[in-house]
Structure formats: C-alpha cells, structure tokens
Backbone as XML, in Angstrom:
<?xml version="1.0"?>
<chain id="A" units="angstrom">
  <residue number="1" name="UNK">
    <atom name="N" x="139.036" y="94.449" z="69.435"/>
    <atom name="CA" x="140.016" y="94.036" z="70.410"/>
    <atom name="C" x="139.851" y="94.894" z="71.654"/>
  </residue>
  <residue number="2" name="UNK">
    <atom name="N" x="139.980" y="94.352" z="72.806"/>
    <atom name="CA" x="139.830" y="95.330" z="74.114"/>
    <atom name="C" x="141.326" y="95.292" z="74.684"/>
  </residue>
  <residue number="3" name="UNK">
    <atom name="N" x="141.563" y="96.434" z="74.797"/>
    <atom name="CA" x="142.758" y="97.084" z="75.026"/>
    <atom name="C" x="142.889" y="98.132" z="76.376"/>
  </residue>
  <residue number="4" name="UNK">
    <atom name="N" x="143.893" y="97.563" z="77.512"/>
    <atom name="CA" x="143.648" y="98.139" z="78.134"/>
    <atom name="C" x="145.173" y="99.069" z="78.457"/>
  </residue>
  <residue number="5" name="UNK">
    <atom name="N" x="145.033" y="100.915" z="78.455"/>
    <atom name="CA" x="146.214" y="100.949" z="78.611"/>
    <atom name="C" x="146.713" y="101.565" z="79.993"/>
  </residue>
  <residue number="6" name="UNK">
    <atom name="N" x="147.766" y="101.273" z="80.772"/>
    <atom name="CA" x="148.056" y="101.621" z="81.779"/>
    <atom name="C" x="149.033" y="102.653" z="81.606"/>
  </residue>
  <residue number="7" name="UNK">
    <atom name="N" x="148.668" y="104.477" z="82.410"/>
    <atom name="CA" x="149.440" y="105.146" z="81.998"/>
    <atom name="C" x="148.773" y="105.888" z="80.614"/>
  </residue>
  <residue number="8" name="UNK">
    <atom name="N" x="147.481" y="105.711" z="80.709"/>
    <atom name="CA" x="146.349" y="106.408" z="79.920"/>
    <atom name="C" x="146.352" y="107.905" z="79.814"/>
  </residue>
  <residue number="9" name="UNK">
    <atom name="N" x="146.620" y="108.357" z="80.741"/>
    <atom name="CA" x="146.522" y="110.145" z="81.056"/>
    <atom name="C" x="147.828" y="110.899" z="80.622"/>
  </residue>
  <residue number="10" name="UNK">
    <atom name="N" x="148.988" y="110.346" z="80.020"/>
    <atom name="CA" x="149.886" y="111.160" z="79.740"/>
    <atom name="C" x="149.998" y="110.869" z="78.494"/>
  </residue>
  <residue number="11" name="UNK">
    <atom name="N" x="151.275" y="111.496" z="78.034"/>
    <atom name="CA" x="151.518" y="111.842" z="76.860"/>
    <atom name="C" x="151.226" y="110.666" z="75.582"/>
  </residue>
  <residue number="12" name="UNK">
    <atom name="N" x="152.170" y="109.622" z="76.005"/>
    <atom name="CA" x="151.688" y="108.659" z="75.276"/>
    <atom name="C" x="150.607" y="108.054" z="75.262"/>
  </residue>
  <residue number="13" name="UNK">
    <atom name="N" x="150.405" y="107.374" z="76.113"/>
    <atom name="CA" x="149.067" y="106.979" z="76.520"/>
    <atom name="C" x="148.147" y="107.157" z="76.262"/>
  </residue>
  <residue number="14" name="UNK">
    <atom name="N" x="147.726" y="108.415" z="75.843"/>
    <atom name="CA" x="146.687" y="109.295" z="75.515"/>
    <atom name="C" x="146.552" y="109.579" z="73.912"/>
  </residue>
  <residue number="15" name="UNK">
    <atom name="N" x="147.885" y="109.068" z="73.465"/>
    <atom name="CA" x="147.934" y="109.465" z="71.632"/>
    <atom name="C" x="147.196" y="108.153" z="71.509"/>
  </residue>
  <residue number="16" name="UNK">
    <atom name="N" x="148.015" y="106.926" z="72.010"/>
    <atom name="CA" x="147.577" y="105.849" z="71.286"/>
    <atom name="C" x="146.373" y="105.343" z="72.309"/>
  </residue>
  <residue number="17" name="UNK">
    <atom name="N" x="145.316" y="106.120" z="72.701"/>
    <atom name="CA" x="144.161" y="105.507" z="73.035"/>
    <atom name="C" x="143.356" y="105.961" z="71.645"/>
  </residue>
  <residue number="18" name="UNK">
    <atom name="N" x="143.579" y="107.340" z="71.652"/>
    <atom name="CA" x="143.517" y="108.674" z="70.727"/>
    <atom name="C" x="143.623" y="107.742" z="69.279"/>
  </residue>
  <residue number="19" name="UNK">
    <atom name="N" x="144.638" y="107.403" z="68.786"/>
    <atom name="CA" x="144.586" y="106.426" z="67.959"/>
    <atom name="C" x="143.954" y="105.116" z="67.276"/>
  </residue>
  <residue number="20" name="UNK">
    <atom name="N" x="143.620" y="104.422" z="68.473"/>
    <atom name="CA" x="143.196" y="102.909" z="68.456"/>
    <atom name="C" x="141.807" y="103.286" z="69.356"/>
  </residue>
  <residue number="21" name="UNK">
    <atom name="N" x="141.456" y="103.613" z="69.409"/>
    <atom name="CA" x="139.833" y="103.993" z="69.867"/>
    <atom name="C" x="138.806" y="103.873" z="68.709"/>
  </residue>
  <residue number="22" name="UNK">
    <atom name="N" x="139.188" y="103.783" z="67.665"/>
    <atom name="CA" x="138.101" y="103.942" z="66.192"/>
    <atom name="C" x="138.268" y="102.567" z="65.839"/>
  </residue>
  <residue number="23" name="UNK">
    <atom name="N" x="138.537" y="101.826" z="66.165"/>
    <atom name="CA" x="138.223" y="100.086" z="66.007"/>
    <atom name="C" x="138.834" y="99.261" z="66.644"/>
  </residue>
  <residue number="24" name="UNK">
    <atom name="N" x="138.680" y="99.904" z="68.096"/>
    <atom name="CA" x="138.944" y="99.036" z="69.404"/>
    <atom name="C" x="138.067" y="99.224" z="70.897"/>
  </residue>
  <residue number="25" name="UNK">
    <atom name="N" x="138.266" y="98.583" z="71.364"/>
    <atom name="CA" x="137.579" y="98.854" z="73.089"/>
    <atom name="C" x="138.743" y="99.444" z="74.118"/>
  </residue>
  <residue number="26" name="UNK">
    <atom name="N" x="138.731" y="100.399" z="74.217"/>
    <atom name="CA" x="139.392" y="100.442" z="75.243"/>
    <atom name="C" x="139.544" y="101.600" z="76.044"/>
  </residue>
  <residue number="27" name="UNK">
    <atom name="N" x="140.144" y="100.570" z="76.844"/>
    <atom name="CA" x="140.019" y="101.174" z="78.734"/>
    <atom name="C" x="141.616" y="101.653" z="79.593"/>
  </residue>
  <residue number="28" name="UNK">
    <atom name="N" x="141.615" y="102.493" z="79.870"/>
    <atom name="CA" x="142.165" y="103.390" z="80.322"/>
    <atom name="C" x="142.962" y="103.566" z="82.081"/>
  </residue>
  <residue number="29" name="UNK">
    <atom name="N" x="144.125" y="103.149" z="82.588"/>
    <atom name="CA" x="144.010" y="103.294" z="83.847"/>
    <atom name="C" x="144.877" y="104.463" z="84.103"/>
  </residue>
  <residue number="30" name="UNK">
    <atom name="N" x="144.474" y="105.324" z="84.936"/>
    <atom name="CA" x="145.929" y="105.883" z="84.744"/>
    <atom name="C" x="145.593" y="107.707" z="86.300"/>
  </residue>
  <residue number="31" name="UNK">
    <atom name="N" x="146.258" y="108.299" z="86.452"/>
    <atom name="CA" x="145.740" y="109.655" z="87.316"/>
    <atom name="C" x="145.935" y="110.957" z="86.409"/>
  </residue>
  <residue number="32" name="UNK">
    <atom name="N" x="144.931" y="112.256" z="86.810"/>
    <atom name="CA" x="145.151" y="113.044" z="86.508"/>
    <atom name="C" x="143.503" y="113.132" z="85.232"/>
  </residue>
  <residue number="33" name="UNK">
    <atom name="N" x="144.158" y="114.238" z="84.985"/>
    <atom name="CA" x="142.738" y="114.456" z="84.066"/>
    <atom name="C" x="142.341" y="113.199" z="83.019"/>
  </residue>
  <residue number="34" name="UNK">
    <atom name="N" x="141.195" y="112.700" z="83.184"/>
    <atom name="CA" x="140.650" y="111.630" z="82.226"/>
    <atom name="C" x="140.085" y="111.874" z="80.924"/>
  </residue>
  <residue number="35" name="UNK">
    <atom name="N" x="139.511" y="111.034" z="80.217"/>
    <atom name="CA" x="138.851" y="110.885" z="79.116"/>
    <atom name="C" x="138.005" y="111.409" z="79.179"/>
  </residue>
  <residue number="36" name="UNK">
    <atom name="N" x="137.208" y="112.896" z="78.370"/>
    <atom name="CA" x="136.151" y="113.324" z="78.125"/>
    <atom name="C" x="135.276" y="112.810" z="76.474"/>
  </residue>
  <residue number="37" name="UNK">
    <atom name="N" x="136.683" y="112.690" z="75.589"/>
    <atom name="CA" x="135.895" y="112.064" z="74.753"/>
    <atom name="C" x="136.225" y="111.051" z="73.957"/>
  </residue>
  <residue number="38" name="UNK">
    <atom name="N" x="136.025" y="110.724" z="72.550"/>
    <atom name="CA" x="136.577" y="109.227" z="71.863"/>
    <atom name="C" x="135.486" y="108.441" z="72.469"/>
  </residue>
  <residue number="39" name="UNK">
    <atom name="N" x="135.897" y="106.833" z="72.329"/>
    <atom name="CA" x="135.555" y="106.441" z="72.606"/>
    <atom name="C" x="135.840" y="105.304" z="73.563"/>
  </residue>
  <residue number="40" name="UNK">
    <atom name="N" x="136.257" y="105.792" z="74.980"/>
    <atom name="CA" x="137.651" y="105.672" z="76.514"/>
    <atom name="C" x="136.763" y="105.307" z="76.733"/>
  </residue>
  <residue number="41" name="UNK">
    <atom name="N" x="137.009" y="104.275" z="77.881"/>
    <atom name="CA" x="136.107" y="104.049" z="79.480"/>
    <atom name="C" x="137.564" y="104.465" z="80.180"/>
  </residue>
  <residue number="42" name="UNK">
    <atom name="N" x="137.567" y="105.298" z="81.205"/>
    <atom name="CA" x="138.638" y="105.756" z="81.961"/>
    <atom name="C" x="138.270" y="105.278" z="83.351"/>
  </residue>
  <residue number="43" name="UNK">
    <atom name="N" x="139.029" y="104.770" z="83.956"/>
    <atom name="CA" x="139.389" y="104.609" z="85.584"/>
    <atom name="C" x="140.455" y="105.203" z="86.094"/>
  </residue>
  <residue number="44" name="UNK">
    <atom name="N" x="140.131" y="106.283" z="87.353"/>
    <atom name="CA" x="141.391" y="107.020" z="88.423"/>
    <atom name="C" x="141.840" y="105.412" z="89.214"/>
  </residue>
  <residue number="45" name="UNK">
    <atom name="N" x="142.890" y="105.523" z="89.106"/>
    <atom name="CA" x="143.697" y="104.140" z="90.015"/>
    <atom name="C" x="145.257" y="104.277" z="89.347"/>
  </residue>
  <residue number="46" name="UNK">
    <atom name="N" x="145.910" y="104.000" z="90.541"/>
    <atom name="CA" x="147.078" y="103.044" z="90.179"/>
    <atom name="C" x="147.581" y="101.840" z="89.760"/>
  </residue>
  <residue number="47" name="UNK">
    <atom name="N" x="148.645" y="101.681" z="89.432"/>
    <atom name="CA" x="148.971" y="100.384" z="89.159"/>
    <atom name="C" x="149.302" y="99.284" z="90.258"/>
  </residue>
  <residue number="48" name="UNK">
    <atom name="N" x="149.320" y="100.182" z="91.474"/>
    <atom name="CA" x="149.711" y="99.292" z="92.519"/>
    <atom name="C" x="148.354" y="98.745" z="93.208"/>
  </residue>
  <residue number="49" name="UNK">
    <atom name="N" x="147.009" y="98.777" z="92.497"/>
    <atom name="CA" x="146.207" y="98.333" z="92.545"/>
    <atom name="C" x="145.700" y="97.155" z="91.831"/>
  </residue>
  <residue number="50" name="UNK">
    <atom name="N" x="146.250" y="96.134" z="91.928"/>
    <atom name="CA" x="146.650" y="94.908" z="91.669"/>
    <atom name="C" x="145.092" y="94.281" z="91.445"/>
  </residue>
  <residue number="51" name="UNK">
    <atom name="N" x="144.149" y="93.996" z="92.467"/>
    <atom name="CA" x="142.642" y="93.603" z="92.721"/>
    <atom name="C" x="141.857" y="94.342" z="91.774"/>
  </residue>
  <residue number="52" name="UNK">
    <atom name="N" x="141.817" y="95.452" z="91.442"/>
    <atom name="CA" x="141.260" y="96.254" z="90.427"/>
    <atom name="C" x="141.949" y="95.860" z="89.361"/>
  </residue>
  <residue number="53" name="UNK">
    <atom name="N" x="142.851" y="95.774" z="89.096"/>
    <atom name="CA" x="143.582" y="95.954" z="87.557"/>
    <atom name="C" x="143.113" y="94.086" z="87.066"/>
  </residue>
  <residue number="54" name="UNK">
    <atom name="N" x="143.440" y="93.218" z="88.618"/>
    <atom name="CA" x="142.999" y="91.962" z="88.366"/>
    <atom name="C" x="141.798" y="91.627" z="87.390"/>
  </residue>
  <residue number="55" name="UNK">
    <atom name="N" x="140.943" y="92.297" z="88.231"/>
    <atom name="CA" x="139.296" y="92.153" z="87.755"/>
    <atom name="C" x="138.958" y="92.660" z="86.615"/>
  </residue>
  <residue number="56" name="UNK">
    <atom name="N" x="139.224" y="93.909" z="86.171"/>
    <atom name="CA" x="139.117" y="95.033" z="85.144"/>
    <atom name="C" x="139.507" y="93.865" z="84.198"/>
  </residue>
  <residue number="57" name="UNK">
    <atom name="N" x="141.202" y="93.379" z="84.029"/>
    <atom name="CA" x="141.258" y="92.408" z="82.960"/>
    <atom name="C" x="140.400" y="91.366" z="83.140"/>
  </residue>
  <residue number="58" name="UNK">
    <atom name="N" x="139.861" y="90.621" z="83.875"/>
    <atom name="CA" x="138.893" y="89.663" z="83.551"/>
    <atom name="C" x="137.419" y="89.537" z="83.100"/>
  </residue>
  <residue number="59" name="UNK">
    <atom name="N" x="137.017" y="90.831" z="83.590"/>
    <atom name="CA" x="135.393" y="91.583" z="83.269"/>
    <atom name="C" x="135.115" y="91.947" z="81.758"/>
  </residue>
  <residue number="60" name="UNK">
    <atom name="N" x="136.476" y="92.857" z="81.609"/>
    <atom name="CA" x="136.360" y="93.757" z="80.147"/>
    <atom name="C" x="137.013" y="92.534" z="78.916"/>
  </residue>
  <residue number="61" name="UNK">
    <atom name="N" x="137.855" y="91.308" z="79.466"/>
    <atom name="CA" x="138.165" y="90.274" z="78.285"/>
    <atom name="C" x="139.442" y="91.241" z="77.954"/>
  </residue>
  <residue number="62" name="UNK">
    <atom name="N" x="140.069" y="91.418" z="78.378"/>
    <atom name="CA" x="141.360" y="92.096" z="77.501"/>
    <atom name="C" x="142.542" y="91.304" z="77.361"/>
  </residue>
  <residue number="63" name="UNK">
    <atom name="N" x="142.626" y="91.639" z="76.194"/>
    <atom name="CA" x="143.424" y="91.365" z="74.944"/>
    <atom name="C" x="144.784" y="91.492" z="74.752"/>
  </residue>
  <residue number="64" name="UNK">
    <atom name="N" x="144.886" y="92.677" z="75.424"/>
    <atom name="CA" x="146.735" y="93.566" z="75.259"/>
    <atom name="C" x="146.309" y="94.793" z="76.598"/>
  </residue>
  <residue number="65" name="UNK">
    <atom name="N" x="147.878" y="94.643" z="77.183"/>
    <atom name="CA" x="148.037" y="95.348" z="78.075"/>
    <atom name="C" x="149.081" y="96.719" z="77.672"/>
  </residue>
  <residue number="66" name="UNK">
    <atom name="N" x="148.837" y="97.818" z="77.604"/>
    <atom name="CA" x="149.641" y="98.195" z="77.027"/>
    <atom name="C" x="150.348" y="99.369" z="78.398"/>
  </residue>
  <residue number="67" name="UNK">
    <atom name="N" x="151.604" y="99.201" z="78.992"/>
    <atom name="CA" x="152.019" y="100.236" z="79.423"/>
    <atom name="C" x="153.118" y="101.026" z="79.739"/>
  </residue>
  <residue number="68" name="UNK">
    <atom name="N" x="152.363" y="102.407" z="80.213"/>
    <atom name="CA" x="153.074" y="103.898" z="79.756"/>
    <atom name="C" x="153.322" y="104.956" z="81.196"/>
  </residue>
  <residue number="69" name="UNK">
    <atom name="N" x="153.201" y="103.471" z="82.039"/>
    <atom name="CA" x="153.794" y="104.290" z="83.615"/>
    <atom name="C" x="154.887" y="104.616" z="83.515"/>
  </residue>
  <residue number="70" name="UNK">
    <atom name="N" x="154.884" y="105.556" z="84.674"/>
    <atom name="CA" x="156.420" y="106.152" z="84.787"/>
    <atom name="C" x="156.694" y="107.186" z="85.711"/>
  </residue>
  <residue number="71" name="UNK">
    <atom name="N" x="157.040" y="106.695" z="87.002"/>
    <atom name="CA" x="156.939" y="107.573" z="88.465"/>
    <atom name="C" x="157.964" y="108.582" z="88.266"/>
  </residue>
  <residue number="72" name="UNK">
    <atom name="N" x="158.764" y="108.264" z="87.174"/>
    <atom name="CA" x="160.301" y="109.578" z="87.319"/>
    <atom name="C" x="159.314" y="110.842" z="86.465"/>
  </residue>
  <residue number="73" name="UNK">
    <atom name="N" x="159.825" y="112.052" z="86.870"/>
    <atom name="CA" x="159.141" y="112.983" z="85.965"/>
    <atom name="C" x="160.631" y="113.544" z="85.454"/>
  </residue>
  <residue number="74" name="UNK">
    <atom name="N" x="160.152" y="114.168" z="83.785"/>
    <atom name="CA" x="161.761" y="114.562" z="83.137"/>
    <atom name="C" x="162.751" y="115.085" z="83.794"/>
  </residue>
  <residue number="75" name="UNK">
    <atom name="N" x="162.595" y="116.207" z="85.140"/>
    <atom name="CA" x="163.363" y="116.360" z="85.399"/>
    <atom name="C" x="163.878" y="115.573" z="86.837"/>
  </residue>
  <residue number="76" name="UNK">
    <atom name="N" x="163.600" y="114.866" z="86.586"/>
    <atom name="CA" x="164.056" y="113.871" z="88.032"/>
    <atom name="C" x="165.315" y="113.016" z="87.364"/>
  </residue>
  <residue number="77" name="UNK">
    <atom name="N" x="165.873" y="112.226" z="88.277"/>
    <atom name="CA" x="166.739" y="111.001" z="88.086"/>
    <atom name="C" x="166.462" y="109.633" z="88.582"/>
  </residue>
  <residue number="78" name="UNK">
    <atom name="N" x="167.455" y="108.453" z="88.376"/>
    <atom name="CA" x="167.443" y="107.236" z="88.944"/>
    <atom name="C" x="167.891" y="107.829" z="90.875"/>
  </residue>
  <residue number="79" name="UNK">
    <atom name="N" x="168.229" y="108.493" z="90.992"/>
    <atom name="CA" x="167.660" y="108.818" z="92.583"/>
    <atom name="C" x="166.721" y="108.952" z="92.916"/>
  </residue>
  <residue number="80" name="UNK">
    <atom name="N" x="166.153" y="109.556" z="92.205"/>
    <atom name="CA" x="164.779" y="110.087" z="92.612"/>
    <atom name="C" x="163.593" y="108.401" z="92.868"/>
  </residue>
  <residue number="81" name="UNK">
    <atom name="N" x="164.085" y="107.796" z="91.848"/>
    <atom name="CA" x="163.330" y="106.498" z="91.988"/>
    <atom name="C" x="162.846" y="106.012" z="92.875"/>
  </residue>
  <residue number="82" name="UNK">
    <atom name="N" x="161.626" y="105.558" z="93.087"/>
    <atom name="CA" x="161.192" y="104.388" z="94.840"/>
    <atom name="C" x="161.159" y="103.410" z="93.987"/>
  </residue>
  <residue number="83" name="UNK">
    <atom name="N" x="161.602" y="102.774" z="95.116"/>
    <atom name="CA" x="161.589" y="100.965" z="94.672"/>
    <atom name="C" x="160.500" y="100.796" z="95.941"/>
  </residue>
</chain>
C-alpha cells in the first residue's frame, strides 16, 4: 500500500511511518529534520503546497492520506491560530 503521511517529521508522524514502513510504501511530507532511515522517501514542503502534494499523490498511486499537521505548538492557544 503507498501511504502518504502529512506531518511526517513529528511526533506522530514519525512513529507510524516508523511502524508501517515494513510492508508499505511510504512517503513522507512534512519540515524539519527528515528520514535518514527505514524505509521513507521524505519531501521538505508544506501542506499549503497544493501542486506538489497534487502530483506526489498521482505519481506515487497513493492509497491513504494520513495527517499529523499542526501549526499550534503545546504551548500556544486557539489565539495563536492563523486562519
């Protein structure tokens, strides 16, 4: 199955690539330190990169989108939010 998860580089993201990498494909979008090992294809991008994320799902055939964005950091609030 090719699996792509958005929000790859943090906490979650990173267990369950970490996880589902041993009998899956998958690809990774996300910032900050990437995939050195397993078996990731990692891309630096955002999600507000719409044309990339477009293509990526149509190239790689993916299957499930899985995501683990999240612009608030713990100690922030719903103020802190951009819309």
């Amino acid at each position: 199955m090719n699996i792509l998860i958005l929000g790859g580089t943090g906490f979650l993201g990173k267990w369950c690539a970490k996880v589902l990498a041993s009998n899956n494909c998958i690809y990774v979008v996300g910032k900050g330190k990437m995939f050195q090992s397993y078996n990731v294809t990692s891309y630096e991008s955002g999600i507000n990169n719409l044309d990339f994320l477009f293509h990526l799902s149509i190239e790689k055939k993916i299957d499930v989108v899985m995501h683990f964005v999240s612009i608030l950091l713990p100690s922030s609030n719903a103020d802190n939010f951009i819309f």
